[in-house]
C-alpha positions as CSV (number, residue, x, y, z in Angstrom):
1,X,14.6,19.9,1.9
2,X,17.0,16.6,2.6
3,X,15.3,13.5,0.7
4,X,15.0,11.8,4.5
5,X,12.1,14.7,5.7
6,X,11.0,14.6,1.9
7,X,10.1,10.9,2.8
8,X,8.9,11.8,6.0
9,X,6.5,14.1,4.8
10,X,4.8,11.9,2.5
11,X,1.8,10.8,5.7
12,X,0.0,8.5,2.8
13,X,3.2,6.4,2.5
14,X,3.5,5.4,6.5
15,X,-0.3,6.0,7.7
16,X,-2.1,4.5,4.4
17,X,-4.0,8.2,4.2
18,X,-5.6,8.3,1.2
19,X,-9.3,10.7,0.4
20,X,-12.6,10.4,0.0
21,X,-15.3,11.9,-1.9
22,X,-18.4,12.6,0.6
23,X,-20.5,13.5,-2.3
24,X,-20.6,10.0,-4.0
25,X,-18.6,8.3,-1.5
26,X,-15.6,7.1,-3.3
27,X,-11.9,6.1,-1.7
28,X,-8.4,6.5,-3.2
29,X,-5.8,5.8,-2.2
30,X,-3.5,6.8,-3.5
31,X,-4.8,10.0,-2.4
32,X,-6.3,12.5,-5.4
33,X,-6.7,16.3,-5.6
34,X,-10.4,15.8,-6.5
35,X,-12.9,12.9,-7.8
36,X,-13.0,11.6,-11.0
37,X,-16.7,11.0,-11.0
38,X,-17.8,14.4,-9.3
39,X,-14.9,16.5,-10.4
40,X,-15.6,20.1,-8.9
41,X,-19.3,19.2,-7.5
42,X,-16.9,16.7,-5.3
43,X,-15.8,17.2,-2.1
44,X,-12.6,15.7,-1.1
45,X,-11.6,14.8,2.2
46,X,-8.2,12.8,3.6
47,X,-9.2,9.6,4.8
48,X,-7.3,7.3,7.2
49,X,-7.9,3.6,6.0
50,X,-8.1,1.1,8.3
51,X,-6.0,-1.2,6.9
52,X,-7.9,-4.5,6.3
53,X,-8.8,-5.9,3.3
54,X,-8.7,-8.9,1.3
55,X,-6.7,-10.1,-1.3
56,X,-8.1,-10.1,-5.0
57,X,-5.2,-11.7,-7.1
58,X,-1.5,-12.1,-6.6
59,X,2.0,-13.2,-7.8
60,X,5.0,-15.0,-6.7
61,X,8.2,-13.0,-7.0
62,X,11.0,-15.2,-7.7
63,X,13.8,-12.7,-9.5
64,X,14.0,-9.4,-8.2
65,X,16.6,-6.6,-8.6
66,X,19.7,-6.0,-6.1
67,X,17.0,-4.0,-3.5
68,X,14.4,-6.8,-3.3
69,X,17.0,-9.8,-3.8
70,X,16.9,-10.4,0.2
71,X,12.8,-10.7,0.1
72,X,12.6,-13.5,-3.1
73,X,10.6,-15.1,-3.3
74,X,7.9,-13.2,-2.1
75,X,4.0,-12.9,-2.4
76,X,2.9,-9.6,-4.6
77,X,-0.7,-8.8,-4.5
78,X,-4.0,-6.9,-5.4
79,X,-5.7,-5.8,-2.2
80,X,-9.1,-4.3,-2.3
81,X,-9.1,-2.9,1.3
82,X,-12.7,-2.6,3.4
83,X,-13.5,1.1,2.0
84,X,-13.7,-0.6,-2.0
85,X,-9.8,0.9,-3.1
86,X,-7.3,-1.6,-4.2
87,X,-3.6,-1.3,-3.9
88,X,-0.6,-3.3,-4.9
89,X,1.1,-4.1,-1.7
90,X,3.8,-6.9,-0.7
91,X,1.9,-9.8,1.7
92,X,4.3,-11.2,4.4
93,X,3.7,-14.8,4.4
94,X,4.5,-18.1,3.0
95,X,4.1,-18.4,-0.5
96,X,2.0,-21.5,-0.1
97,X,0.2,-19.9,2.1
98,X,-1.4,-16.9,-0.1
99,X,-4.7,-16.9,-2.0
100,X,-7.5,-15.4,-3.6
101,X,-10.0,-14.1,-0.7
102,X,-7.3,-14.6,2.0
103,X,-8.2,-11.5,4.9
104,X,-5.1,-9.3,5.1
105,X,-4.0,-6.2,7.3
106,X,-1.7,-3.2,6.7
107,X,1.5,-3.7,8.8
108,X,4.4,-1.1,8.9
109,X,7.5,-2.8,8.0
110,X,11.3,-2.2,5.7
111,X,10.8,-1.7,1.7
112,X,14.1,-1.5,0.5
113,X,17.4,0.2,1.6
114,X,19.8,1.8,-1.1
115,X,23.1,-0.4,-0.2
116,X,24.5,-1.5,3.0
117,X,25.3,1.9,4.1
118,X,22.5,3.8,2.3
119,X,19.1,5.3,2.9
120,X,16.5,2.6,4.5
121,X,13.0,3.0,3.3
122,X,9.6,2.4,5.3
123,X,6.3,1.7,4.7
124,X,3.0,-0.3,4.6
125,X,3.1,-3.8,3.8
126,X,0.3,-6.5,4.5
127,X,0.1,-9.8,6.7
128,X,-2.8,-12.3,7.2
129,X,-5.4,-11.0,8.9
């Protein structure tokens, strides 16, 4: 399998797919085998978040790596979407502009790229809502 359909393949990466637990009605994302709570009494299901949620804490991001040079600085945050999970997710949006409680949705959007002529990488990214 090429790295490229590896990638593709992964539908929690580019959907924000995660699971939930119908028997004590926990999310994760991302997504888990079985609950933690409930272990086998649980019953997992994949579960397409919609995408909204609201930022719980954050960071700038002024020195980053050769990959993420091109984004600094750059807004890194906590995000506890809708369903209760949180995820750490990049926010597109001035710095000055981000803060605790700020509404936020999932937007599909560049990660990194592995040099000029290398592999580009996709997935979810969060703007103001």
């Amino acid at each position: 399998m090429s790295v490229a359909r590896f990638w593709r393949k992964q539908q929690n990466r580019y959907n924000l797919i995660g699971t939930h637990c119908e028997t004590c009605g926990r999310y994760f994302y991302p997504p888990r085998p079985f609950c933690p709570d409930c272990r086998r009494e649980g019953k997992i299901v994949d579960h397409k978040f919609k995408g909204t949620g609201t930022v719980v804490t954050y960071t700038i991001i002024r020195s980053a790596g050769d990959q993420f040079k091109f984004l600094t600085p750059y807004p890194l945050a906590i995000i506890e979407l809708d369903e209760g999970t949180k995820l750490t997710s990049h926010v597109i949006c001035d710095i000055d502009k981000i803060h605790i409680g700020m509404r936020v949705k999932s937007v599909f959007r560049k990660l990194a790229e592995e040099g000029s002529s290398g592999a580009i990488f996709y997935g979810t990214k969060f703007v103001p809502a």
